[in-house]
N, C-alpha and C positions, 0 to 999 in steps of 0.2 A: 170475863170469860169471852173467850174470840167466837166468833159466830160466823158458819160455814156456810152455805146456800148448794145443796147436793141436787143437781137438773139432769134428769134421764124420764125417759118415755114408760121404762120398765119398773115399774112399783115395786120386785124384789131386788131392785138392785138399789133404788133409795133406800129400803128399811134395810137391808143389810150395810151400804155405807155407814145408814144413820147409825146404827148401833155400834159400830166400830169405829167412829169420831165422838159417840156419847160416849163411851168405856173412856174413852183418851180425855176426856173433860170439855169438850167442844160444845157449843148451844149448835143445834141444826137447824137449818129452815129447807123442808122438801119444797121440791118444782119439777113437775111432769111433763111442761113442755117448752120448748125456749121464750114462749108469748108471756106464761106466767113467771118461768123468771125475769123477765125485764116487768112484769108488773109488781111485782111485792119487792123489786128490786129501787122502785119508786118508794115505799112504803119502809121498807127495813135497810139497814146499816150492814152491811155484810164484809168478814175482813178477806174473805174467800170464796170464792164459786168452780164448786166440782162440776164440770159439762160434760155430758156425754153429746160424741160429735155427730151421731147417726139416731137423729129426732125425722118424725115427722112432718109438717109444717114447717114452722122454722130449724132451719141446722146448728147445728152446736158452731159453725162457723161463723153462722150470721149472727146469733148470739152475742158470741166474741166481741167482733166487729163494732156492735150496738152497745158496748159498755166500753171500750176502750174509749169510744167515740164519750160517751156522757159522763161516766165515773172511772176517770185513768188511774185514781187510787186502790180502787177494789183489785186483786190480785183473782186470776184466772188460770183456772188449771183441765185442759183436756182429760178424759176418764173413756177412754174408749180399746176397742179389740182392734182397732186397725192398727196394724205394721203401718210406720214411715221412717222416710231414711233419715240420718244421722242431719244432714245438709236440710232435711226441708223442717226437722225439729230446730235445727238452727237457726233460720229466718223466723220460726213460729215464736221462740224466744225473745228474736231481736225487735219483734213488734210487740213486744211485751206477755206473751206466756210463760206464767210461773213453770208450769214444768208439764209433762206429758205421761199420764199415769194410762199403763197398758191395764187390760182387763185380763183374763181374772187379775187380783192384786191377791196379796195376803195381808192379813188384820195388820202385824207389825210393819209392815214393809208402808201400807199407807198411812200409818201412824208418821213411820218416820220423815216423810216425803212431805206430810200435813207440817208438822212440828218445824221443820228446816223451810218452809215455805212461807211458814208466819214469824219467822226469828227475824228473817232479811228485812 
């Protein structure tokens, strides 16, 4: 079973991911803020990590940054309300972000995006 690491500040929005990647068959592992995902990210095996980019302390950028640099196999996916342009999701991609899931999402819609993210 692939195992997701879903990282935002806001505690209804991990128990709502987490329940719409457990329905899909995923193992979760929550993180509130980007310190404790990079630390249970020492600890746990994760084939995914959902970030939200607008944390307090650390940013979901710096985050990023900090696993591409240690674990460049772990795949990363932005989970955020900010609008950006087509051009700078491009660069985000070509330094290795799996994909850029805008907020709200819909149950299926992040299904599909999850599933097509762990296939590649």
């Amino acid at each position: 079973m692939k195992k997701i690491m879903v990282v935002d500040n806001e505690p209804d929005i991990v128990d709502l991911t987490r329940t719409v990647l457990e329905l899909g068959g995923y193992t979760v592992i929550p993180a509130y803020s980007g310190e404790e995902c990079l630390r249970k990210l020492e600890k746990e095996k994760v084939d995914l990590v959902l970030l939200d980019i607008m944390m307090p302390g650390m940013s979901g950028w710096d985050v990023f940054n900090r696993i591409k640099k240690k674990a460049s196999e772990v795949k990363v996916a932005f989970m955020s309300v900010l609008e950006i342009s087509e051009k700078r999701k491009q660069v985000l991609l070509d330094e290795g972000l799996a994909d850029y899931i805008m907020k709200p999402f819909d149950k299926d819609g992040l299904l599909s995006r999850v599933d097509n993210m762990l296939k590649e």
